[in-house]
N, C-alpha and C positions, 0 to 999 in steps of 0.2 A: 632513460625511458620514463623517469618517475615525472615528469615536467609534462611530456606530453602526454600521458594517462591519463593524466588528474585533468588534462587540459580537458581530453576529448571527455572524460565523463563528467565535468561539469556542463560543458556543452550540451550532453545529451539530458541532465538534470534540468536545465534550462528549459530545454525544449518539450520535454514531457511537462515535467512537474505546472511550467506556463503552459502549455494548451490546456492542463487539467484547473487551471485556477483562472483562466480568463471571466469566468460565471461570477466568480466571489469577488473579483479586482475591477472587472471592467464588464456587468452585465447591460447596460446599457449600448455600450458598446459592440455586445458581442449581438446581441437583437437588432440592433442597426445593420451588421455583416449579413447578418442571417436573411433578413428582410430585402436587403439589397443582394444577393446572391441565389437567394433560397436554400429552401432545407438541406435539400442534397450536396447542392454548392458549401454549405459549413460543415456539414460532413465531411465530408472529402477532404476539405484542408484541416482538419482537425486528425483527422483519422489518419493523415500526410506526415502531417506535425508532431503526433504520438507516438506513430512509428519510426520513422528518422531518430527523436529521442530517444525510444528504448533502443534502440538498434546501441545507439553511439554510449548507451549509459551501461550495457551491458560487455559490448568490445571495451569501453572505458577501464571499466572496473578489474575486465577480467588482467589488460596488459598491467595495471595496476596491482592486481595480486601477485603478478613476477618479482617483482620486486620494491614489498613494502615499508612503510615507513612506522614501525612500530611506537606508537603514542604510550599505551599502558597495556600490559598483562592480568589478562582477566583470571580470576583464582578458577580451579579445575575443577568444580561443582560449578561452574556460571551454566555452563549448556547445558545442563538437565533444568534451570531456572527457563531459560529462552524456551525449551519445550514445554514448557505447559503454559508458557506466555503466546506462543505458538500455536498450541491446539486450542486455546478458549479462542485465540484471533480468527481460525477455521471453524469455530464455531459461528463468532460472530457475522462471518465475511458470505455462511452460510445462509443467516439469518433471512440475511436482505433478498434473498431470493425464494424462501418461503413466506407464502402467506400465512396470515393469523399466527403468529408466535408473539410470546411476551416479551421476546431481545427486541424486537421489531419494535413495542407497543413501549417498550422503556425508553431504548434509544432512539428512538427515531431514523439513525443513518448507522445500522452493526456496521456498515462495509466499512466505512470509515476509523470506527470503532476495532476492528481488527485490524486495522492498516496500522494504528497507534500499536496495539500491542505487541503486532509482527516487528515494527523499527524499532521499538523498545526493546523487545526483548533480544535480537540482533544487535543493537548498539552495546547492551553489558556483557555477550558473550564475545563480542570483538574489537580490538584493541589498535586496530589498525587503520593509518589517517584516510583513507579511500573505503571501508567500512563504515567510520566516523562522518566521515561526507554523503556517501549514499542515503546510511539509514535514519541520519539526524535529519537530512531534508526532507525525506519522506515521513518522519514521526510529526518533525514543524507543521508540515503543510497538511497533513493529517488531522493534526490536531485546530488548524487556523478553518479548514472546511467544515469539518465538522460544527464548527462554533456559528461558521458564514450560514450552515443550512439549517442548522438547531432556528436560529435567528430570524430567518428567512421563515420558517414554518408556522413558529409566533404567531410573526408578521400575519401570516396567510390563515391564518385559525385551523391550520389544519392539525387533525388529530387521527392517531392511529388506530385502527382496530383493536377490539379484546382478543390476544392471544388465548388456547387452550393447548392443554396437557399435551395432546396426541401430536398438535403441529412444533412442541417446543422437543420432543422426545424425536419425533423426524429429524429438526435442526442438527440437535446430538447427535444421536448417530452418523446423520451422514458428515457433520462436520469432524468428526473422530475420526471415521474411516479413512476419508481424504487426508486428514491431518497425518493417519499413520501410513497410507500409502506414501507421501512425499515425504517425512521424515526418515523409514527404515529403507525404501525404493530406491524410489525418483531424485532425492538431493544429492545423493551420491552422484550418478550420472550427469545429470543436468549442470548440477552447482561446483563440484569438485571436492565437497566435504561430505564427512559422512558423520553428522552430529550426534547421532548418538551410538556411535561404536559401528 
C-alpha cells in the first residue's frame, strides 16, 4: 500500500499546492484564463482543482500513515518544539485577517508566514517519508510565495498600514485560543494524534 499512498498524495500535492501557485509561475497566464472565462468561470476551476487536491492529499496521507516508512526518529522534546512553532503560525495565519496589526505591517503576507512555521515545525516533530513529503512541500512553496508576493508588493509600492497595540493584542489572543482549541481538542479527533499528551 505504501506505493500507492504516496502515489495518491502526491497527486493530490500536485493539484492543490499548483492551483495555489499558478499566480507566482504562470500570472500572465492565469489573467488570460480569467479574462477568457470570467471571474466566476476561474473560480470555479480553481475552487474544483483545490478540492480534488486536498480531498486526494489527505485520503493520501492518511492510507500512508498505515503503514509507514520511518526516515529518522525525532528525540521526545521535538513536539513541545512544534507547539510553539505552531501557536506563533496561529498567530500569524490570524494576522492576515485582522486589520491594523504590526504582524501585518512587518510581514506583509502572516498567512504565509505561519504556513512556514506550521511545516517546519511538523517536519522536525515527524520522521516519517509521507510527513516529510507533505510538510516539506508545503514549507517550499510557503516559503517560494511568500518571496513571489513580498516582490510583487515592491513592485506595486504597496505599503501596509500602522499597526496599534489593541489590534496586535486581538491577533494574540484570538490566535492562542484557536491555537489551544486545535492542539488539546480538535487534533486528536480530526488528525489521529494527540501532540501534546
Amino acid at each position: 500500500m505504501r506505493g500507492p499512498a504516496m502515489a495518491i498524495l502526491v497527486l493530490g500535492l500536485i493539484l492543490f499546492i499548483g492551483a495555489h501557485s499558478i499566480r507566482m509561475v504562470a500570472a500572465p497566464w492565469r489573467e488570460a484564463q480569467i479574462e477568457r472565462f470570467g471571474k466566476q468561470g476561474w473560480r470555479g476551476f480553481f475552487a474544483t482543482l483545490s478540492t480534488v487536491g486536498i480531498v486526494l492529499t489527505v485520503y493520501g496521507y492518511g492510507l500512508a500513515r498505515r503503514n509507514p516508512t520511518v526516515v529518522w526518529t525525532p528525540p521526545f522534546w521535538m513536539p513541545h518544539v512544534t507547539a510553539l512553532l505552531t501557536a506563533i503560525a496561529f498567530i500569524f495565519i490570524t494576522a492576515a485577517y485582522v486589520r491594523g496589526n504590526h504582524f501585518k505591517r512587518a510581514l506583509g503576507h502572516p498567512f504565509l508566514c505561519g504556513v512556514v512555521l506550521w511545516a517546519f515545525g511538523h517536519l522536525l516533530a515527524n520522521g516519517t517519508l509521507n510527513a516529510i513529503v507533505l510538510f516539506g512541500v508545503f514549507f517550499i512553496w510557503a516559503l517560494l510565495d511568500f518571496r513571489s508576493e513580498r516582490r510583487r508588493d515592491r513592485e506595486a509600492g504597496v505599503v501596509y498600514p500602522q499597526g496599534t497595540a489593541s489590534r496586535d493584542a486581538i491577533v494574540v489572543v484570538i490566535g492562542l485560543v484557536a491555537w489551544a482549541i486545535f492542539a488539546f481538542w480538535l487534533h486528536g479527533p480530526l488528525i489521529g494524534v494527540r501532540p501534546l499528551g
